[in-house]
C-alpha positions as CSV (number, residue, x, y, z in Angstrom):
1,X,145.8,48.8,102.2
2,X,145.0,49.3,98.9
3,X,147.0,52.0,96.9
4,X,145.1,54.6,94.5
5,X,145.4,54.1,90.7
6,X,147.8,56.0,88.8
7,X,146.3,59.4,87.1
8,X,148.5,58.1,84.0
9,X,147.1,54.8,84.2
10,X,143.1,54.7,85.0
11,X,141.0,51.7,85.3
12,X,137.3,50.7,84.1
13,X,135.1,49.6,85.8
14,X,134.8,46.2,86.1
15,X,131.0,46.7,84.1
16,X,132.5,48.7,81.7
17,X,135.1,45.9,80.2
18,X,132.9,43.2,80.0
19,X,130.4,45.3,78.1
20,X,133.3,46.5,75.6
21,X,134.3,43.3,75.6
22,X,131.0,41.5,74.8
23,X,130.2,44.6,72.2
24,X,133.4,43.5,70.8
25,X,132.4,39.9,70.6
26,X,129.3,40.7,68.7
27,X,131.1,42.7,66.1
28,X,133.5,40.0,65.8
29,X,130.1,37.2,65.3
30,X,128.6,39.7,62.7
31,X,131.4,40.4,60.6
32,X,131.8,36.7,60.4
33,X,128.8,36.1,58.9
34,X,130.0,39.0,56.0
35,X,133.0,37.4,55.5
36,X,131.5,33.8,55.2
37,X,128.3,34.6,53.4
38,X,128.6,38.4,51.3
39,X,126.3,37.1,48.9
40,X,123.7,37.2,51.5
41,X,124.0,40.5,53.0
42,X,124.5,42.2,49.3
43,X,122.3,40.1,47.3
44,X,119.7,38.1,49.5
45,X,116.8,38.4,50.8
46,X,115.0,36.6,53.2
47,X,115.4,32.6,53.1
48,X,111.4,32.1,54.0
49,X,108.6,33.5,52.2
50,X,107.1,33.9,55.7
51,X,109.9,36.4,56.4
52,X,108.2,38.4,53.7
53,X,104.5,38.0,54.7
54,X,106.3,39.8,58.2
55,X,107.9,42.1,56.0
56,X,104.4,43.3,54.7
57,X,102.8,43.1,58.1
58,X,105.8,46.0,59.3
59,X,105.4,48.0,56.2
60,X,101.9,48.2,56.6
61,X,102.2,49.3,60.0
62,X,104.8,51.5,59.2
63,X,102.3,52.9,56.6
64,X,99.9,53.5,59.6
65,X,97.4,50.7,58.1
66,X,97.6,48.5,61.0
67,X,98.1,44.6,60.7
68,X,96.8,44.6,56.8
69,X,97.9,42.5,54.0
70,X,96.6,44.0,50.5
71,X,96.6,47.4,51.5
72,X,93.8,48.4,53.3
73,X,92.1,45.6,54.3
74,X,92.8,44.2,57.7
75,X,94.2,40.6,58.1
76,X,94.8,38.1,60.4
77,X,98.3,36.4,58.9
78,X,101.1,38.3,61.0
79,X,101.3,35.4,64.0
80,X,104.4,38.1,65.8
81,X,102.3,41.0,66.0
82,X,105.3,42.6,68.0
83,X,107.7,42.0,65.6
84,X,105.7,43.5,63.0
85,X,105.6,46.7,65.2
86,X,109.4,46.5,66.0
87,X,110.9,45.6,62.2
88,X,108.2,48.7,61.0
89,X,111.8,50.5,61.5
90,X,113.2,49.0,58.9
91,X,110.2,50.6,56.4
92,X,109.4,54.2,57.9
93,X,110.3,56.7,55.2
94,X,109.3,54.6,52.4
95,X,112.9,53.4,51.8
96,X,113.5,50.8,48.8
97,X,113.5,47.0,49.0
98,X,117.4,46.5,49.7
99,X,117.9,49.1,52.1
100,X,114.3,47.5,54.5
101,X,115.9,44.2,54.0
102,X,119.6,45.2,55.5
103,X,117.7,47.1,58.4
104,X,115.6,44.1,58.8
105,X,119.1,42.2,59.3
106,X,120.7,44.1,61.6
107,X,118.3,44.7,63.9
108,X,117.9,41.0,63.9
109,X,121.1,40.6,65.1
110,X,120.7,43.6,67.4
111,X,118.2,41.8,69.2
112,X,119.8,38.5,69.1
113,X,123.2,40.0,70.3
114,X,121.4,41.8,73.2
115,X,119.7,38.4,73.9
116,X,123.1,36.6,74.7
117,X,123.8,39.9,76.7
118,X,121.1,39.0,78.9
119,X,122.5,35.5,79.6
120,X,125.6,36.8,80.7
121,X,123.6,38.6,83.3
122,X,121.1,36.0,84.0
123,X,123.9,33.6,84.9
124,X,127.1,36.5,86.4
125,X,126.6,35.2,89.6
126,X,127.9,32.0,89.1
127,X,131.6,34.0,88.0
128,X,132.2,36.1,84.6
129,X,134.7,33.6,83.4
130,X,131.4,30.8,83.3
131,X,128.9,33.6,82.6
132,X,130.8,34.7,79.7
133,X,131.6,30.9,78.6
134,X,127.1,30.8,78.7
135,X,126.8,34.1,76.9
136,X,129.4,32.7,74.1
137,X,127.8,30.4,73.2
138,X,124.1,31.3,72.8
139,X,126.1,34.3,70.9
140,X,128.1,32.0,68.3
141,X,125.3,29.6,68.1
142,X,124.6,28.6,64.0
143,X,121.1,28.2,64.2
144,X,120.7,31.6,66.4
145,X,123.0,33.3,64.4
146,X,121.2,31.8,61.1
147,X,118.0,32.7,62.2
148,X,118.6,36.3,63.8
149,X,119.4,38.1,60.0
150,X,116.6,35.4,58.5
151,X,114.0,38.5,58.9
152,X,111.9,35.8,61.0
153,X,110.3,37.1,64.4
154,X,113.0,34.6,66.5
155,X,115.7,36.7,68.1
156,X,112.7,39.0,69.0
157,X,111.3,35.9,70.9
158,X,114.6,35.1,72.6
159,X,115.3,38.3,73.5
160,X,111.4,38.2,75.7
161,X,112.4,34.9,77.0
162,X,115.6,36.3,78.6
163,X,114.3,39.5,79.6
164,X,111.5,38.2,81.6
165,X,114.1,35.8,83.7
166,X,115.7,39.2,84.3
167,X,112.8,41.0,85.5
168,X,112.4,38.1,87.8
169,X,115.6,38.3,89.2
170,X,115.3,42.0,89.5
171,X,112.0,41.9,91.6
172,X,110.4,44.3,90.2
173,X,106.6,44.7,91.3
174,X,103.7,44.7,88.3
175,X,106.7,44.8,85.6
176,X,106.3,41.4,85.1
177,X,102.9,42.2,83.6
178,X,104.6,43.4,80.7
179,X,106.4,40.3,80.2
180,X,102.7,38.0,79.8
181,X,101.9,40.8,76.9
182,X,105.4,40.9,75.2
183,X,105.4,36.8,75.6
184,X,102.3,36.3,73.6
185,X,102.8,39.0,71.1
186,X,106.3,38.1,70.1
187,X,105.4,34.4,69.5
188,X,101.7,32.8,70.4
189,X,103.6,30.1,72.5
190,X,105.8,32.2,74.2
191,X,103.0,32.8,76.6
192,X,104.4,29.1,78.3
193,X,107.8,30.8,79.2
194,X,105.7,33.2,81.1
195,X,104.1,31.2,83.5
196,X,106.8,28.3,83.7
197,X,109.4,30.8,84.6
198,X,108.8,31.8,88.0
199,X,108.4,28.3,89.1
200,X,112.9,28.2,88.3
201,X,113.4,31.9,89.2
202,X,112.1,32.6,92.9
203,X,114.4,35.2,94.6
204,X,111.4,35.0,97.6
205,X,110.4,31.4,98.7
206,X,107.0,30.5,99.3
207,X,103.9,30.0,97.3
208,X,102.6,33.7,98.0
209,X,105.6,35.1,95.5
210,X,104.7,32.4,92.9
211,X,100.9,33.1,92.3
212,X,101.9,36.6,92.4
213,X,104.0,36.4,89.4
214,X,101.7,34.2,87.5
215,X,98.5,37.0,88.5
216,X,100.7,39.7,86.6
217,X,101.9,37.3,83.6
218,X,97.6,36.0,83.5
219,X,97.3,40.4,83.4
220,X,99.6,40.8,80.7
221,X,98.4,37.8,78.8
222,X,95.1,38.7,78.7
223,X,94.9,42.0,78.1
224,X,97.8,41.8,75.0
225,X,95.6,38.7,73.8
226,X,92.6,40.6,74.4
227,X,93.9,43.2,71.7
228,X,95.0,40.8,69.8
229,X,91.7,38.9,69.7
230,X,89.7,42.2,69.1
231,X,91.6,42.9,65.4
232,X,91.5,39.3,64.8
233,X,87.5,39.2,65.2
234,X,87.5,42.7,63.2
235,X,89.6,41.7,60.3
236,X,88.4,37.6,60.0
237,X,85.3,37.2,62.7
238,X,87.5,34.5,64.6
239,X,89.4,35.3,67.4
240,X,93.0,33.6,66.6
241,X,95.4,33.8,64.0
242,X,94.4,32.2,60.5
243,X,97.8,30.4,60.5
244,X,95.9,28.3,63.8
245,X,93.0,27.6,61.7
246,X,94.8,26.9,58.6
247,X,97.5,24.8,59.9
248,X,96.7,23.3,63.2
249,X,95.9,19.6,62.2
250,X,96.0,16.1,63.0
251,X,97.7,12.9,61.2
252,X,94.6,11.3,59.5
253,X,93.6,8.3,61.4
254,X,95.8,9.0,63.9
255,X,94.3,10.3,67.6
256,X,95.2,14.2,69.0
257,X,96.8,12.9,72.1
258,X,98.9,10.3,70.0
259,X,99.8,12.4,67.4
260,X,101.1,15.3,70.0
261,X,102.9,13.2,72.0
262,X,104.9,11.5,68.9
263,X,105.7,15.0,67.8
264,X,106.9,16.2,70.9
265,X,109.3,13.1,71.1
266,X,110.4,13.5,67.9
267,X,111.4,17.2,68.6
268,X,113.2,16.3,71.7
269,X,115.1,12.8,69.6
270,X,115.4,14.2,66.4
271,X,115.6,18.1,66.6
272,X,117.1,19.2,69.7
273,X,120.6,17.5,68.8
274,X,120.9,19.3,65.6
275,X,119.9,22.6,66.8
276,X,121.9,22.7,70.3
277,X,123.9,20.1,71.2
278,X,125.2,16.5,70.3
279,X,123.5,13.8,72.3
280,X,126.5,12.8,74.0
281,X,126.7,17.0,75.9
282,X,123.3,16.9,76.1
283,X,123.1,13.3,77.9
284,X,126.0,15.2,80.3
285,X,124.0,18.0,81.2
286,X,120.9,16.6,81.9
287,X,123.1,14.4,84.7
288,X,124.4,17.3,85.4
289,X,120.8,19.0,85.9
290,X,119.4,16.5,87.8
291,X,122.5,16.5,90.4
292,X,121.8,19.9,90.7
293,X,118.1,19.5,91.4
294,X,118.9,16.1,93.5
295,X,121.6,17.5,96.0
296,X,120.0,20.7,96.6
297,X,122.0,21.2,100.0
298,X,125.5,21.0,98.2
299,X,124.4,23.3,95.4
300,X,124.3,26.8,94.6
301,X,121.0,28.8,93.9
302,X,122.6,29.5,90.5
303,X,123.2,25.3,89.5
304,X,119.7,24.9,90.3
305,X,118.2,28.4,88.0
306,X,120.7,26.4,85.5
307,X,118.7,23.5,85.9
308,X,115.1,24.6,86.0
309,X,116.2,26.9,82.9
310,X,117.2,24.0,81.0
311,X,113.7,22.0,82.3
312,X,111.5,25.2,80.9
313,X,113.8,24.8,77.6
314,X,112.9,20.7,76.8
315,X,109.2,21.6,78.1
316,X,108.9,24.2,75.7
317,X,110.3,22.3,72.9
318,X,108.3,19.3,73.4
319,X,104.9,21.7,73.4
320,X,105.4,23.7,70.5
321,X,106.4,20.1,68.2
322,X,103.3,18.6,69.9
323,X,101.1,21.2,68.4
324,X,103.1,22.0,65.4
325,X,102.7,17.6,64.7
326,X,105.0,18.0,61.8
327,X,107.7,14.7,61.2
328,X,109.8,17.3,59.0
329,X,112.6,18.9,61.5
330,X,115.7,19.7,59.0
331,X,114.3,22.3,57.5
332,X,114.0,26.0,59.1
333,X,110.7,26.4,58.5
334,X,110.2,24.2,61.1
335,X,113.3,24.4,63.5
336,X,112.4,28.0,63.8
337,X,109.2,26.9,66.0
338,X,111.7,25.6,69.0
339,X,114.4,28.1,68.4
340,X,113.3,30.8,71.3
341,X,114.0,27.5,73.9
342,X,117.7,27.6,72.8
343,X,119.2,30.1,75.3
344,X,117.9,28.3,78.2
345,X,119.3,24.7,76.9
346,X,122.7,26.2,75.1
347,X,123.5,28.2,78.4
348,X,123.1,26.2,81.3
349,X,126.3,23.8,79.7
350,X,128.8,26.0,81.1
351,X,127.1,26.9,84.4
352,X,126.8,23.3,85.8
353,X,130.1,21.9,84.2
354,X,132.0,24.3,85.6
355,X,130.6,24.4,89.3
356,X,131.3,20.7,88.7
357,X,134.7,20.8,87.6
358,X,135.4,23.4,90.5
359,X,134.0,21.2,93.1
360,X,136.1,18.3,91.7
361,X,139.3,19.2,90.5
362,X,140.1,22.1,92.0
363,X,143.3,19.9,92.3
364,X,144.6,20.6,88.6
365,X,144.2,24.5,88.9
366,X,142.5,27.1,87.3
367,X,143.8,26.3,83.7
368,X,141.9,23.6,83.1
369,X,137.9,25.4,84.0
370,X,139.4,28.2,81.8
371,X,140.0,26.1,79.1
372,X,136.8,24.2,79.4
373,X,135.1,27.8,79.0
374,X,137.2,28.6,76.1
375,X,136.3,25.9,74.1
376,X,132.5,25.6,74.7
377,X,131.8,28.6,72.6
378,X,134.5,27.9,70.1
379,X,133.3,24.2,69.2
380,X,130.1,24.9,68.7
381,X,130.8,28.0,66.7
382,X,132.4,25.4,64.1
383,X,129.3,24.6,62.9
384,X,128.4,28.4,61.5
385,X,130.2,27.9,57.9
386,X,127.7,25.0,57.0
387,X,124.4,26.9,58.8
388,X,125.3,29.3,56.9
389,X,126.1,28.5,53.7
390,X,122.2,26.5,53.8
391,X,120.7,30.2,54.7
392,X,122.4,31.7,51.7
393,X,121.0,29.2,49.8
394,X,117.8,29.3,51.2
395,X,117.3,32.9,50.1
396,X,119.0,32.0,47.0
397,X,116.2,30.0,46.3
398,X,113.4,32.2,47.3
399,X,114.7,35.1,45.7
400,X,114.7,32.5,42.6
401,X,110.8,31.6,43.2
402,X,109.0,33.9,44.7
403,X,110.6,36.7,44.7
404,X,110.9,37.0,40.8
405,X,107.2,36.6,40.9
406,X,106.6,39.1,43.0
407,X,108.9,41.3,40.8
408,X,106.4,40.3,37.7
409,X,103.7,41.0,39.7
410,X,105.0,44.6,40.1
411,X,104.1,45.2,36.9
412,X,100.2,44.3,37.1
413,X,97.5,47.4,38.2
414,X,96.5,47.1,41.8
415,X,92.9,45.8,40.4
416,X,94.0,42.8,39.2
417,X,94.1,39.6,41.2
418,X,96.6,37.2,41.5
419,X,95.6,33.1,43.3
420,X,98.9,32.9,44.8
421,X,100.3,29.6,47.0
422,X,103.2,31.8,48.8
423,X,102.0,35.1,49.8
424,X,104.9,37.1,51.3
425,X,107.4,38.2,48.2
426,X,104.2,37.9,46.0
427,X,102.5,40.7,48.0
428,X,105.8,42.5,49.3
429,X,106.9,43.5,45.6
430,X,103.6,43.1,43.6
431,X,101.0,45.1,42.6
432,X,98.0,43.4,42.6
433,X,95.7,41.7,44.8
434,X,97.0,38.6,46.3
435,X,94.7,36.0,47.5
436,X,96.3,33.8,49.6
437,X,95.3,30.2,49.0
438,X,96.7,28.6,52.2
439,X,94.4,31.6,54.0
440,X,96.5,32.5,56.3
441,X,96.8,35.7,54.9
442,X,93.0,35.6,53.5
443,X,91.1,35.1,56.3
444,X,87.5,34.5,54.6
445,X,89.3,31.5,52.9
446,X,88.6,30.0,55.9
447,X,84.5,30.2,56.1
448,X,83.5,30.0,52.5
449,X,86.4,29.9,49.8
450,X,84.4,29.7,47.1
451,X,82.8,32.4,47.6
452,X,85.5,34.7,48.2
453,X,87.0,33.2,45.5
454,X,84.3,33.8,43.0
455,X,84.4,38.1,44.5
456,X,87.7,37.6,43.0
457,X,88.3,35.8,39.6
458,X,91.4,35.4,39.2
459,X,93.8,37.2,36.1
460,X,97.0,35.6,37.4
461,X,97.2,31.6,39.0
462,X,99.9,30.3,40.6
463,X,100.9,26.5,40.0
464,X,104.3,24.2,41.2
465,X,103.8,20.1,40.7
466,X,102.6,18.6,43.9
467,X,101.0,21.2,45.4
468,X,98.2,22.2,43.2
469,X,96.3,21.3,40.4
470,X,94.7,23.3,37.7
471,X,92.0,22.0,34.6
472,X,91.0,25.0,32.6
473,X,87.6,24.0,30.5
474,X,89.5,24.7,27.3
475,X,93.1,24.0,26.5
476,X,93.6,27.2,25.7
477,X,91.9,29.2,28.5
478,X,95.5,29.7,30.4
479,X,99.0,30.6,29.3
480,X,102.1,30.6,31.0
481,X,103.7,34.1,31.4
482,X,106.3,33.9,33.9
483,X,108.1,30.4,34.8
484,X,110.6,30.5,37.0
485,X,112.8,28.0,38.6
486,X,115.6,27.4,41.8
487,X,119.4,28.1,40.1
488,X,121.3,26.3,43.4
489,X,119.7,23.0,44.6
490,X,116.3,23.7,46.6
491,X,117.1,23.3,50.2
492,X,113.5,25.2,51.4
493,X,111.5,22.3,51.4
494,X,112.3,18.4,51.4
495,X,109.8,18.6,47.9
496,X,111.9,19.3,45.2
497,X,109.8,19.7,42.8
498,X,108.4,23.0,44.4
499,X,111.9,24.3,42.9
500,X,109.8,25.3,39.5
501,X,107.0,27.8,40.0
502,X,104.7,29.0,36.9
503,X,102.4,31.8,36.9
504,X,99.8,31.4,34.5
505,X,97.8,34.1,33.0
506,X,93.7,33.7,32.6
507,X,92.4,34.2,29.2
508,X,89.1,36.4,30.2
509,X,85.7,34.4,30.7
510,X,87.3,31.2,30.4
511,X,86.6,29.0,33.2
512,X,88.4,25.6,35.3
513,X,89.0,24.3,38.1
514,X,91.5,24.9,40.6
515,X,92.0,21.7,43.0
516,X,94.4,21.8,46.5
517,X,94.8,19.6,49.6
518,X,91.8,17.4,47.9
519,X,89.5,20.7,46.9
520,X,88.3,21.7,44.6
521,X,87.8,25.5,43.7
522,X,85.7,26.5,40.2
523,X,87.4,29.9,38.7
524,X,86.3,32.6,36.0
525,X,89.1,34.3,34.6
526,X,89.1,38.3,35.2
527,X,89.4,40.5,31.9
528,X,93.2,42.4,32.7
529,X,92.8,45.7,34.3
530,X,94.8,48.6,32.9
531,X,98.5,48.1,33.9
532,X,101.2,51.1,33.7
533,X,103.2,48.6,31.6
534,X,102.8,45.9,29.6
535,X,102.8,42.8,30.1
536,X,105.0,40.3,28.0
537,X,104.1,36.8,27.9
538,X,107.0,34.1,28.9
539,X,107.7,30.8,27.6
540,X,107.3,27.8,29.8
């Protein structure tokens, strides 16, 4: 018989604790990263000018101006239309630069915290000692950690992937139609967790259940893609992002299929070992998986959503590298791409190794499993003072490069017009109108450049060696008034000698050419609109 608790001594609930607990444990991960890395939280900004082109994407919707880029005219760049609506926050108010960028931070982590939340309740049937253990770790993983205060849409896209194995846990009828739109909006390829999902999570066997599911994911899908589609056609006359258009490409002389699948091998070779797990663990849980998927009869329903979770992870990986086809994968530009996999291949460690080592050596006692859980998290958190450190540096360098452009550019009138290579900190902190050379920010760079070009000579060029090219018709036709260059070693790109940026001023009516990726653009140099101050020409 049990006895009532003490009025003097009174008891959670068991719910209670492990929420304290875990709140606790996500304090503990974010004041880490203040302690190892002030410098970033009280200097920094964002270690990717693409977590500034989402920064102007947020203000502007913040502003009420929809997905727009230069202010007032629609674009089609922002490829996390939901993140743009959820980091809007961060800018309602009109709040200065350093404030939008700490908000921008935190919620990051917010999201990424309540992410590993949701894998300690995907997974708390299999015993809160091994649920905790799986929630640990996605919580004190480097590159999720890194990436969740990076101001990139990422812990946003986790958190989607998690909640949608939630709602199909929790059965829920039609809500699942929420997860197809979030999917797609918070990452284009998220749309594969969606219907990959309920093939691991089936609370209801049959096939019935099943093409339920993927009926309200198709639902959500294509009326959130609809929308998106519908501004996309508005703002640029095509239908999908510019980044697909811009971007999307093959290896010359190389076939589709053969270039996909060599990128999709390389992701699964090269990147998935540094971002989740050495190849000796990962070799050990994929054995693991597949006696789980193998001896269904002697396992629990839990081992085998481990599995199938950790199948949905390596699938998505390999897809988004196979049409990403980039050979590049230690830089975070491009690691970001597979990051929203991570939960399902960092959690289901601890989920089949323990119903492993219980089944096995139940002999030794409990001390050992506990251990086992103990240290999971704790190992792999060893690798956070060297992530980082390269994310501090990261933003080190942008803040370097772009963002003192951008600064510069504050100073020109809103009718001048700056040919710019990196968009985001350019149009974030500038004044003027930024045309977006890659076009993914400039949509109509996509159907006739010169044209749109020649609508807008140019008063300010951008230039960095080995990325662009620029012959003015006379020597003397452009002058260099802003060069800046990378003060810590350039860790953005593998091409170092994008650590030197120059921003060159046009002398008006002079004429050149401008020449990227093997084209050629013809400019005429803009007479300077009237600026509220001066500007003061810069040595090289």
């Amino acid at each position: 018989m049990n006895s009532p608790s003490s009025p003097s001594t009174p008891s959670l609930p068991d719910g209670r604790v492990t929420g304290l607990v875990g709140v606790l444990c996500a304090l503990a991960v974010l004041m880490s990263t203040f302690a190892l890395v002030p410098d970033y939280w009280r200097e920094r900004g964002f270690p990717l000018d693409d977590a500034w082109i989402h920064a102007v994407y947020a203000r502007s919707v913040a502003r009420g101006e929809g997905l727009s880029y230069n202010p007032g005219e629609p674009a089609t760049g922002e490829t996390s239309p939901l993140w743009a609506i959820v980091a809007s926050v961060a800018y309602l108010g009109e709040p200065g630069a350093e404030r939008s960028v700490l908000v921008t931070k935190l919620l990051g982590f917010l999201l990424h915290a309540l992410t590993a939340a949701g894998c300690y309740l995907m997974f708390r049937d299999a015993g809160r000692r091994w649920a905790a253990s799986a929630a640990l770790l996605v919580l004190v993983s480097p590159h999720l950690v890194a990436a969740s205060i990076s101001g990139m849409e990422v812990p946003l896209a986790t958190l989607v992937a998690v909640g949608c194995v939630l709602v199909l846990l929790g059965q829920r009828p039609g809500l699942y139609a929420l997860c197809g739109a979030a999917g797609l909006l918070a990452r284009p390829e998220g749309g594969l967790f969606v219907f990959l999902l309920p093939l691991v999570v089936r609370p209801q066997p049959g096939l019935r259940p099943l093409v339920r599911r993927w009926v309200e994911a198709g639902v959500g899908v294509v009326l959130a893609g609809g929308a998106w589609a519908a501004w996309n056609l508005h703002a640029s006359g095509r239908p999908l992002p510019g980044t697909f258009y811009a971007k999307v490409t093959t290896h010359p002389g190389e076939p589709l299929l053969l270039s996909m699948l060599r990128a999709a091998w390389l992701g699964l070779w090269k990147l998935l070992p540094e971002l989740a797990l050495p190849w000796p663990v990962l070799v050990v849980l994929a054995v693991l998986a597949l006696r789980a998927a193998v001896y269904r009869r002697t396992t629990t329903v839990t081992e085998r959503r481990a599995a199938g979770l950790l199948a949905v992870g390596l699938v998505f990986v390999a897809v988004s590298m196979a049409l990403l086809r980039q050979s590049i994968v230690q830089i975070f530009y491009l690691q970001r791409y597979v990051l929203p996999a991570l939960p399902f291949i960092l959690a289901p460690l601890p989920i089949l190794l323990g119903a492993w080592m219980e089944s096995r050596l139940a002999q030794h006692g409990p001390r050992l499993p506990v251990l086992v859980a103990v240290a999971l998290p704790l190992v792999v958190a060893t690798g956070l003072v060297p992530r980082l450190e390269r994310l501090e540096n990261d933003a080190h360098n942008i803040d370097d490069l772009q963002v003192q452009e951008g600064l510069f550019l504050a100073r020109a009138s809103p009718e001048d017009v700056a040919w710019m290579l990196d968009a985001g900190a350019s149009r974030f902190f500038g004044r003027a109108f930024v045309v977006d050379l890659l076009a993914l920010n400039s949509p109509r760079m996509l159907d006739d450049a010169q044209a749109y070009l020649a609508e807008h000579p140019p008063r300010f060029l951008e230039w960095t060696r080995g990325w662009a090219a620029i012959r003015p018709d006379t020597p003397s036709g452009l002058h260099p008034v802003a060069t800046v260059q990378a003060t810590t070693p350039y860790t953005v790109t593998p091409l170092r000698t994008m650590d030197t940026r120059i921003l060159l001023e046009c002398v008006p009516g002079t004429r050149g050419i401008y020449t990227r990726n093997n084209k050629d653009w013809r400019y005429q140099c803009a007479a300077p609109a009237p600026a509220p101050q001066g500007l003061t020409p810069a040595g090289p």
